[in-house]
N, C-alpha and C positions, 0 to 999 in steps of 0.2 A: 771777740769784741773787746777792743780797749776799756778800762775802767772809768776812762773821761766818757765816751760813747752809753756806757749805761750809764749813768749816772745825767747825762743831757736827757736820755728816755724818760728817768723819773720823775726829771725835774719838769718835763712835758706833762707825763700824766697827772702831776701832782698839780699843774696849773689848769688839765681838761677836768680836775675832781673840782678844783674850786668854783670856774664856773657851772659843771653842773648842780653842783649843790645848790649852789646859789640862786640859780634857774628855777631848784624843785620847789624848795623854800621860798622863796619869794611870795607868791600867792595867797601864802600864809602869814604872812606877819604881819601887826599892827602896824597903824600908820605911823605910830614911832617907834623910834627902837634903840638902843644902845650902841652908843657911836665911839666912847669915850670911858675909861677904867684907871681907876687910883691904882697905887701900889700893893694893895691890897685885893684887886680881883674888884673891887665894888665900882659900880657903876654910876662915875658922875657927869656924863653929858649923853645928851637921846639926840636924836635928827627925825627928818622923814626916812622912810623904808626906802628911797630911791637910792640913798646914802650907802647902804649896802653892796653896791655894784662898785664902789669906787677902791676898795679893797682888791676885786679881781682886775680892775684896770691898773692899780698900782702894781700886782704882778706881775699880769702881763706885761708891763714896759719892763721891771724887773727881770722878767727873763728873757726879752730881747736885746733888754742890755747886755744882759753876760754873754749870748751869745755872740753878738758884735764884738767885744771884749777879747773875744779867742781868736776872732780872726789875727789881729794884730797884736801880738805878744811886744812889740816893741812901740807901742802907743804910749807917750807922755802922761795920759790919762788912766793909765794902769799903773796902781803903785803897787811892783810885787817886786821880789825879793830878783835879780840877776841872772840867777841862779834857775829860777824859775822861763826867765824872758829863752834865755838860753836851748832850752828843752819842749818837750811836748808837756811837760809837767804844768805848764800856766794853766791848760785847759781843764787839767785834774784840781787842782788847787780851786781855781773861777766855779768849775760846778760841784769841788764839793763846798764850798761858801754857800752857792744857790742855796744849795739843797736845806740846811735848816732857817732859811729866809722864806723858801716857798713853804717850807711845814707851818710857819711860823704863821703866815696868812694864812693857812688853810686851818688853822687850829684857833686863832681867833673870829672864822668868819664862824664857826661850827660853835665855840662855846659861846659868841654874840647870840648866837642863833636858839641857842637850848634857854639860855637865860632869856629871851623874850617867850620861850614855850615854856616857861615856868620850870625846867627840868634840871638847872640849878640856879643858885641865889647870885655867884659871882663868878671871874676867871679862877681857872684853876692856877696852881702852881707849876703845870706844864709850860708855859710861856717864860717862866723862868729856867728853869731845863734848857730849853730851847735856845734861848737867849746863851747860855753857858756853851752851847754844843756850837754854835757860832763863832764866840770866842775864842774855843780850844781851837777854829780851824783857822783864825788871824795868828794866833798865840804859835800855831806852829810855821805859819808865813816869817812872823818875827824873830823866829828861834833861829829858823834857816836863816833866813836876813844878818843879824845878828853873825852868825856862823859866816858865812862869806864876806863880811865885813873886816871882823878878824885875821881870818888867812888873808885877805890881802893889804892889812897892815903888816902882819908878818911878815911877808914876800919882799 
């Protein structure tokens, strides 16, 4: 199996883990809840607990975007590197981006969820991590970018 091929797997289950968390939890939570966090992990905006499902709906559109995404490597609406459009590489590149975007909701719907169960005070520091592990995989779109930019002012 291709590494794009796994990697579409994960990024499935990592969206079937969020809504069922979401699902088990639900039942459970006050009628308010933590919607909103400073920079600091602390929590300065609450909603209704219905607000909590809009998280897994913004993944899900998120991962059928990307999916649609791969069908078309040569879409105006994909800004990737040439280099990339060229190859089966766009779809490697597109789901490894997913991939710490869906961690990235699964890990705030999980630490929204502990901080209403009292089981901590704020976000952790992992959302930053996360955010970082995102970047490294733009940072390397642009490196390559960058890289065929070059050669073909050379040329």
């Amino acid at each position: 199996m291709k590494t794009s091929g796994l990697l579409l797997i994960v990024n499935s289950l990592l969206l079937i883990v969020i809504w069922v968390f979401t699902g088990i939890k639900y039942a459970g939570l006050p009628e308010m809840i933590p919607t909103h966090f400073d920079f600091q992990g602390n929590v300065d905006g609450e909603s209704g607990k219905a607000t909590i499902w809009l998280l897994p709906c913004i993944a899900t559109f998120v991962h059928f975007l990307f999916i649609r995404a791969t069908r078309n490597p040569n879409s105006p609406l994909l800004n990737i590197p040439d280099g990339f459009r060229r190859s089966k590489f766009h779809k490697l590149y597109l789901f490894s981006l997913q991939l710490p975007v869906m961690i990235l909701f699964l890990d705030i719907i999980i630490e929204s969820i502990r901080v209403v169960e009292g089981k901590q005070q704020r976000l952790s520091g992992a959302v930053f991590f996360i955010l970082g592990l995102m970047f490294a995989v733009i940072g390397v779109g642009l490196i390559k970018s960058i890289r065929e930019s070059s050669q073909k002012s050379n040329d």
